[in-house]
FIRODO-120041 format. One record per residue (C-alpha): residue in three letters; x, y, z. Coordinates in steps of 0.1 Angstrom, whole numbers, plus 2048, in hexadecimal, padded with zeros to 3 digits. Each point is the difference from the previous one (the first is absolute). Example, Ala and Ser with C-alpha at 12.3 -4.5 7.8 and 13.67 -1.06 7.14 Angstrom:
ALA87B7D384E/SER80E8227F9/
***
This chain:
UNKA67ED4D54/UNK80C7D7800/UNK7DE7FF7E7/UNK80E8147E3/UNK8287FD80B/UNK7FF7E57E0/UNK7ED81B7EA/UNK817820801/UNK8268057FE/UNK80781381F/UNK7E980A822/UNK80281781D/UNK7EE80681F/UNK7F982280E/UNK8127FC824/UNK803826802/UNK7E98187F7/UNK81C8197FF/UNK80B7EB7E5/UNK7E27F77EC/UNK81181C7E3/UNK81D7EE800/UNK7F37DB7FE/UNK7E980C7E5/UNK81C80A7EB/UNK8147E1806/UNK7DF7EF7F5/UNK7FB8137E2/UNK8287FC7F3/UNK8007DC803/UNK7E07FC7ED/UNK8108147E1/UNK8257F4800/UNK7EF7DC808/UNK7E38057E2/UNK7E97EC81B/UNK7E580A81A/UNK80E80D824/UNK7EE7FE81E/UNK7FC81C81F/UNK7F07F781C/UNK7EE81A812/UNK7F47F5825/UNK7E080E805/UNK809813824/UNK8208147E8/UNK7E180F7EF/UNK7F381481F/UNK823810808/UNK80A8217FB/UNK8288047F5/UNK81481F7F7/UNK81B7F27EB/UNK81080E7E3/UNK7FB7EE7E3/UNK81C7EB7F0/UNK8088027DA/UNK7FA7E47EE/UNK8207E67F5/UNK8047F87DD/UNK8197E67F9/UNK80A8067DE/UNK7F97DA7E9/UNK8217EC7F4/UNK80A7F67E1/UNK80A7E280D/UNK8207EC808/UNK8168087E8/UNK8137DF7FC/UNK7DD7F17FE/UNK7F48167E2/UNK8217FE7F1/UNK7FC7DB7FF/UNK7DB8067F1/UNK8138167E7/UNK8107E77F1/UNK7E97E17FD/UNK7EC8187E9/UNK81D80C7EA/UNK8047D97FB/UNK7DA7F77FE/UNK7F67F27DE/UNK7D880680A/UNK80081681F/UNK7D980980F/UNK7F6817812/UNK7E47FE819/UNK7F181D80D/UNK7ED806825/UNK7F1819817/UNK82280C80A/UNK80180F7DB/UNK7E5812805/UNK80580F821/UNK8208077FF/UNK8078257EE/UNK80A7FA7DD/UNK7FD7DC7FF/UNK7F27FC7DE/UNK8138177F0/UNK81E7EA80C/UNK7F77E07FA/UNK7F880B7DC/UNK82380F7F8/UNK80C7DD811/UNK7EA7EC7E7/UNK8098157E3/UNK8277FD803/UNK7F87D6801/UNK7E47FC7E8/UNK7F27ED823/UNK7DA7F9802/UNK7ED80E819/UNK7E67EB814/UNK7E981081C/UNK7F97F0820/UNK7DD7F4809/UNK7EA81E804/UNK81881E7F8/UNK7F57FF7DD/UNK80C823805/UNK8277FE805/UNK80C8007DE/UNK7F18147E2/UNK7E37EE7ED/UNK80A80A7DB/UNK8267FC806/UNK80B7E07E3/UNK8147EE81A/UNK7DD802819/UNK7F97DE806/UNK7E3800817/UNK7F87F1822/UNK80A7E180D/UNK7EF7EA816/UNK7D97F2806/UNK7F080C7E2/UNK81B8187F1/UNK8128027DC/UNK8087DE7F4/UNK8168147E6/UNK819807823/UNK7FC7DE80F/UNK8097EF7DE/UNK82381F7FE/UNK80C7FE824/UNK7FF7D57FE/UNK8188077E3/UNK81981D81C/UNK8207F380A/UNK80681F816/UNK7E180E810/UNK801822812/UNK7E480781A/UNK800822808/UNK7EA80A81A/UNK7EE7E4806/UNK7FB7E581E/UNK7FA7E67E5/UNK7DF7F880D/UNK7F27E27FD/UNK7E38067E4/UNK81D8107E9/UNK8157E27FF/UNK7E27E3802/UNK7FA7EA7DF/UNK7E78127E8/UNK7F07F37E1/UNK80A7DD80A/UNK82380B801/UNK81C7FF818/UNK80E8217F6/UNK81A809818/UNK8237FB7F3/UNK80D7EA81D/UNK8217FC7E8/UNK80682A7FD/UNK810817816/UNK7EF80D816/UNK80982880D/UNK7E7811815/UNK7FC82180D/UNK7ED80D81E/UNK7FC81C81C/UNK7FC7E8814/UNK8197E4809/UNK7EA7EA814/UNK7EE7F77E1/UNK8227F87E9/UNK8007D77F7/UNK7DB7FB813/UNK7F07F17E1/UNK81C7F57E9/UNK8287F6803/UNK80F8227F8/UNK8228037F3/UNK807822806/UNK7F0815819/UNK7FC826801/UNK7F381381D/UNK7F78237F3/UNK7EB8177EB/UNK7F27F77DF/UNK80981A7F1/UNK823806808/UNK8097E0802/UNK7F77FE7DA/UNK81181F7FB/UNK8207F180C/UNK7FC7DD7F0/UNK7FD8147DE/UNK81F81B805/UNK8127DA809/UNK7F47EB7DF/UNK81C7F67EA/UNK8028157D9/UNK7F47E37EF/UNK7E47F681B/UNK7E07F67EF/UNK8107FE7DA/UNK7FF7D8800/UNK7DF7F57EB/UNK7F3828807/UNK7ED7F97DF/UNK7F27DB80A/UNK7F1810822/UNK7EE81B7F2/UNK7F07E77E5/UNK7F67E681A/UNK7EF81B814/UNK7ED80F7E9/UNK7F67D87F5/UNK7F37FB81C/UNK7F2822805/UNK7EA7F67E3/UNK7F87E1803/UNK7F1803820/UNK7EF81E7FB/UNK7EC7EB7E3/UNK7FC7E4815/UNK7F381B81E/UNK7E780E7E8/UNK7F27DF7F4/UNK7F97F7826/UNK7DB803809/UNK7F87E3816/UNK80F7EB81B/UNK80C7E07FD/UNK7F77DF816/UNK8177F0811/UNK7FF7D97F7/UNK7E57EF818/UNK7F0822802/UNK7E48137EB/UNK7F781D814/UNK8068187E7/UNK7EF7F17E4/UNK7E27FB815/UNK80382580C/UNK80180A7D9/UNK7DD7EB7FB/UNK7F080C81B/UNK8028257F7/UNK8097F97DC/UNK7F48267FA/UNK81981281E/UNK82580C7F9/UNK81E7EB80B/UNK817813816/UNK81A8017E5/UNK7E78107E8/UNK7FC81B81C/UNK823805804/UNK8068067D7/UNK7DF8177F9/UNK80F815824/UNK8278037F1/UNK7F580D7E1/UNK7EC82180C/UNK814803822/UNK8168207FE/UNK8267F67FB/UNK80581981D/UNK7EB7F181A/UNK8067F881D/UNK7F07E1807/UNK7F97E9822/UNK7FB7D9803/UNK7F17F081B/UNK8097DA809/UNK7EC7E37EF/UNK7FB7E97E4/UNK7F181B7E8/UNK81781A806/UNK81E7EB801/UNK7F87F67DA/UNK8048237F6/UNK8247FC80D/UNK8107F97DF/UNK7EE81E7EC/UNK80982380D/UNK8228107FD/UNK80A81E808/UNK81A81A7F1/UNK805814822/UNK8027F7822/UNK7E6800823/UNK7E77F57DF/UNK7F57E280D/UNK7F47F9824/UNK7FD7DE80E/UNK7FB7EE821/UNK8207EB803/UNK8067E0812/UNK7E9806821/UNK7DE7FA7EA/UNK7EC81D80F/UNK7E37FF7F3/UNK7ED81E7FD/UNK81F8157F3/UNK7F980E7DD/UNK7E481A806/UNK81381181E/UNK81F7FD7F2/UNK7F18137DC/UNK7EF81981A/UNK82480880B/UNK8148037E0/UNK7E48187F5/UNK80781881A/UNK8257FE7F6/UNK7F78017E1/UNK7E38147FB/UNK8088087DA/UNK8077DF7F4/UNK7DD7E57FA/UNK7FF7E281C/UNK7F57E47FA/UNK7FB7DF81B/UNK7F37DD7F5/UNK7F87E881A/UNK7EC7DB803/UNK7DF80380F/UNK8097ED81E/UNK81E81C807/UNK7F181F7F9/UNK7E57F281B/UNK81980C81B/UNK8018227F5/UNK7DF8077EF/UNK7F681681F/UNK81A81B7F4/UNK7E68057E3/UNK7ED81481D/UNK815816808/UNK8188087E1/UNK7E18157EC/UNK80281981B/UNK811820800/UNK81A8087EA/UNK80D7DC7FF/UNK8127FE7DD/UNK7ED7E87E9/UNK80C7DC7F6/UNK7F17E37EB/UNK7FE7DC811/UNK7FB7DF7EC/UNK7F07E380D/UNK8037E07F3/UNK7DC7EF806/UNK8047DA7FE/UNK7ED7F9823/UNK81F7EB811/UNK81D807818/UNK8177EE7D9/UNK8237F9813/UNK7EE7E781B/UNK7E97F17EA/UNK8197F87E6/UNK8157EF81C/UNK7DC7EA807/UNK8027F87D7/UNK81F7F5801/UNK8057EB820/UNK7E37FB80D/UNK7E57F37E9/UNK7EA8257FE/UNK7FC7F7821/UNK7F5822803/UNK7FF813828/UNK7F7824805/UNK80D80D7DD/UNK7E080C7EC/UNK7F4824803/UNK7D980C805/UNK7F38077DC/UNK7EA81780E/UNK81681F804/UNK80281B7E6/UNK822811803/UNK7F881A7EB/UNK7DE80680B/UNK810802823/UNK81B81D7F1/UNK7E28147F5/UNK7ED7FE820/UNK82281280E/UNK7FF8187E7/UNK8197F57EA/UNK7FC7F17DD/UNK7FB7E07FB/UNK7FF7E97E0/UNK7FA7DC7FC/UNK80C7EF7DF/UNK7FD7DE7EF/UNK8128027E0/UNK82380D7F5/UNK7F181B7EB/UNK7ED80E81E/UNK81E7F7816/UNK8188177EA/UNK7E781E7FB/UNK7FA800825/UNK827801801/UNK80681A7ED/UNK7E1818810/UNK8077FC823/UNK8258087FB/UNK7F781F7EB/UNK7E580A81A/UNK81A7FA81E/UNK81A8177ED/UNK7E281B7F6/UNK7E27FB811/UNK8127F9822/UNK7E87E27FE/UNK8097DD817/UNK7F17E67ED/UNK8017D780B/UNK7FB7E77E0/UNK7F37DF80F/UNK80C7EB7E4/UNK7E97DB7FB/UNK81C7E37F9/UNK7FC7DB7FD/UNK80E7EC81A/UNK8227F27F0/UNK81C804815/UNK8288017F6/UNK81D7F0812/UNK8037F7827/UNK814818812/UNK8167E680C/UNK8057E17EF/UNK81C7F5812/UNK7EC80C824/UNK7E27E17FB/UNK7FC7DD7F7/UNK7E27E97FB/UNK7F47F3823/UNK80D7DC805/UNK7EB7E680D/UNK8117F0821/UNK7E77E580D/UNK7DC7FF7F2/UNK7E2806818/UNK7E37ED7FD/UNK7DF801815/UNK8027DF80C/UNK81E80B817/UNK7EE81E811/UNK7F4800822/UNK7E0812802/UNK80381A81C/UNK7F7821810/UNK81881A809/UNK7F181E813/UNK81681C7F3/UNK802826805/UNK7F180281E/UNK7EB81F80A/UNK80080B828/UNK7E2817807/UNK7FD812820/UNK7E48157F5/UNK7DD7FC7F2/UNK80781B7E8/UNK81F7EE7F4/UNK7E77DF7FC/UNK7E68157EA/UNK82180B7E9/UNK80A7DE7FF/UNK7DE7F27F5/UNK7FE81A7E5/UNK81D7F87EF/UNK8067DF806/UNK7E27EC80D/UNK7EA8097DA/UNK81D7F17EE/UNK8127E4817/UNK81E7F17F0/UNK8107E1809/UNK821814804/UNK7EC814820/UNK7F67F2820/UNK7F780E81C/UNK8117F8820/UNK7F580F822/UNK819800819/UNK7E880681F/UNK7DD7EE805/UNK7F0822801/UNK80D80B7E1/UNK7F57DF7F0/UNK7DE80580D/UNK8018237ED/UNK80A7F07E0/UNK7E67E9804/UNK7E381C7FD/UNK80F80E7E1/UNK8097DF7EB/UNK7EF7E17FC/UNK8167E2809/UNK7EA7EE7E0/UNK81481A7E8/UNK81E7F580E/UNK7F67DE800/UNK7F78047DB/UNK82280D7F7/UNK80E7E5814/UNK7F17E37E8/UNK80B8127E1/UNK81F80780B/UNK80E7E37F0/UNK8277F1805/UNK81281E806/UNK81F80A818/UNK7FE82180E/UNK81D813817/UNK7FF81881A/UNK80F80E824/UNK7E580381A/UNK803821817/UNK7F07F781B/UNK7FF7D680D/UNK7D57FE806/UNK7F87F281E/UNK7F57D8803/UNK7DA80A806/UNK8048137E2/UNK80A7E27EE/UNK7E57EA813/UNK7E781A7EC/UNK8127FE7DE/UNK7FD7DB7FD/UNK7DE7F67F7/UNK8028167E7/UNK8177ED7EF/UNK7F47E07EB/UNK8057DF80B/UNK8117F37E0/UNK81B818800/UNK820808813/UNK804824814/UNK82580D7F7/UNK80D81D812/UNK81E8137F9/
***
């Protein structure tokens, strides 16, 4: 329990088993009045007993509309707000009504609405005071509205931190404005930013009672000059979306336009991203994994109702497009699904393509975006570390779609937006019609968008230099392997002996064991690895101290010219 106490609002242990109904409903109110994950913990002997209880009804605490001083207060820094914003979260959507509230609230002010990072979903797409998403690759149109806010309302919302970080270049958040925020959840009121006024409650009633509170004349002060500036803004970075096709460098950096030469004849991701928005069904419901590729695609879809737009949140679990569009289908069975997800991600899940052909699992399209690189590290290496590239490039070799056919699904591999856009539109019609599961392996370039976190990394700074002249050439004996059987000695020469490192040594720690090693492994491979071992410092914890005649029988293995280190 202590491993995930920081992970989930509330936890409870199973003492009782006559009490394992009660604990569970405990568990289960806290995690909706708290919008968080709960914990029960079930000891494994509580599993084996047999109770005869009766079982308890559940407790539903009903949600407040929040202090009423406290929204009173709220009340009236709108009615006097010259450019009030409004910024939408996941509380909007969960809570019953949300949107429908928080519309009626922006109405009666002429407010803009911004969405928080991935909840594209929480305010309606077509609406002319929409604004977009804010945050790491969102609307540049709401960063550019909200710097202008003098009274911002965050409803719903822990104001996490990739909603409020600069965008663009630009430190957005109006530090000057006043700041009102809304949440279910108290513990998470002021985390982020200096709040002003506070409001523990439901999104939707608290909104409900902030609008039956607004003054007659609230929002009439420059109505006319809000509603022009958002739909300027609206338009001008909708033109400046569309005219986006590559990545830029940043300065010191060419990644990208090395990335466009080498596969001069492959789609960027943005080109993906346009060619899928314009044949994607407005009433999809779509998934995004975490990564570089998929987080570009954050500023293109909107939504114009809610539970539209899946997304992994702040943990970065890779992995969690394809089940989580395997799920909403079953919700949703007459609605088309649709999940995008990096190559790297949709690794960690591509063994659900085995099993979700079978049966009567309902059908769903997946999109993976091909680019052969796990984007969100390597950018991170382009940026700080000189393309010192470690463990971020993916085997070329695999054929996602071939390996979707050899389930027995569909599978298409495409190159070009034209082929990208008809494979679109057929796999969605054959999900709806044909019942048909089809995965689009989709063949990008290898340009990659923003870092995740700016802010999180800087460039490595040198502290003292290191030269080779002020090494001491030495030998560590590290990882040390006891063998007690000949068995274990025949494993050991298998794996390690063919292929000796000089991060492995063997170190007996009896003379018989050493005298078993012996028949198995050459001391001249060791002593080979020994003389190219060159000037390196390795640590380690020995488990055993070797006896001295042990060491008596190391040592003239060891060359002359060098000194014998052991940790």
């Amino acid at each position: 329990m202590a491993m995930l106490e920081e992970s989930v609002c509330y936890q409870e242990e199973v003492r009782d088993p006559t009490r394992v109904a009660e604990v569970l409903n405990r568990v289960i109110e806290k995690a909706i009045r708290c919008s968080a994950p709960a914990q029960i913990n079930v000891p494994r002997d509580v599993w084996t007993k047999v109770i005869d209880i009766t079982l308890p009804a559940g407790v539903s605490i009903a949600r407040s509309a929040g202090n009423p001083a406290s929204v009173t207060e709220a009340a009236e820094l709108l009615s006097r707000a010259k450019l009030p914003v409004i910024l939408n979260g996941a509380g909007v959507i969960l809570s019953k009504g949300g949107i429908e509230a928080s519309r009626q609230l922006a109405e009666k002010l002429s407010a803009p609405v911004c969405v928080n990072y991935q909840h594209n979903d929480a305010f309606p797409g077509d609406h002319p005071l929409y604004c977009g998403p804010l945050g790491y690759n969102g609307s540049k149109a709401g960063m550019e509205i909200i710097a202008k806010a003098d009274v911002v309302l965050a409803l719903g919302t822990r104001l996490n931190p990739f909603s409020t970080l600069p965008g663009y270049g630009m430190q957005y958040w109006p530090s000057h404005a006043k700041l009102i925020q809304v949440d279910i959840n108290g513990d998470r009121i002021g985390l982020t930013k200096p709040v002003d006024v506070g409001i523990e409650g439901d999104a939707t009633l608290v909104a409900e009672s902030i609008l039956s509170q607004l003054s007659g004349s609230a929002g009439d002060a420059d109505r006319a000059g809000r509603e022009a500036l958002v739909q300027e803004k609206k338009a001008s970075w909708r033109d400046e979306l569309e005219s986006m096709e590559h990545e830029a460098d940043d300065p010191g950096t060419n990644w990208n336009e090395r990335a466009r030469k080498t596969d001069s004849d492959r789609m960027s991701p943005r080109q993906a991203w346009k060619a899928i928005h314009r044949v994607l069904p407005s009433n999809a419901i779509v998934s995004t994994d975490i990564g570089n590729v998929c987080a570009i695609g954050n500023a293109y879809p909107s939504h114009n109702e809610s539970r539209k737009y899946l997304a992994p949140g702040l943990f970065g679990p890779c992995g969690y497009a394809f089940p989580a569009i395997l799920g909403s289908k079953i919700a949703k069975p007459d609605v088309p699904v649709v999940g995008f997800a990096g190559d790297g991600a949709f690794g960690i899940s591509a063994h659900e393509l085995t099993a979700c052909g079978r049966n009567d699992w309902p059908p769903v399209t997946m999109v993976v975006f091909r680019n052969y690189q796990w984007g969100a590290e390597k950018r991170n290496t382009t940026l700080w570390y000189k393309d010192n590239f470690v463990g971020t490039e993916l085997n070329r070799g695999v054929e996602y779609a071939n390996v979707a056919k050899a389930c027995g699904l569909e599978g298409v591999k495409v190159e070009t937006v034209e082929e990208l856009e008809k494979a679109l539109t057929n796999a969605v019609e054959g999900q709806m019609s044909r019942k048909e599961t089809t995965l689009i392996e989709v063949v990008l370039n290898q340009e990659m968008g923003e870092p995740f976190r700016r802010d999180a990394m800087t460039a490595p700074v040198s502290v003292a230099g290191i030269n080779r002249e002020d090494m001491v050439e030495c030998i560590i004996l590290l990882h040390y392997f006891v063998a007690s059987h000949d068995e274990d000695l025949a494993c050991f020469k298998r794996s390690a002996c063919g292929c000796f490192s000089c991060q492995h040594y063997f170190v007996a720690s009896h003379d018989e064991d050493l005298a078993c090693f012996k028949r198995f492994a050459s001391w001249e491979i060791t002593l080979t690895i020994f003389k190219q071992a060159g000037p390196m410092w390795f640590l380690g914890t020995a488990r055993k101290t070797p006896h001295s005649s042990t060491w008596a029988s190391l040592m003239p293995c060891v060359p002359l010219d060098r000194p014998l280190v052991i940790i």
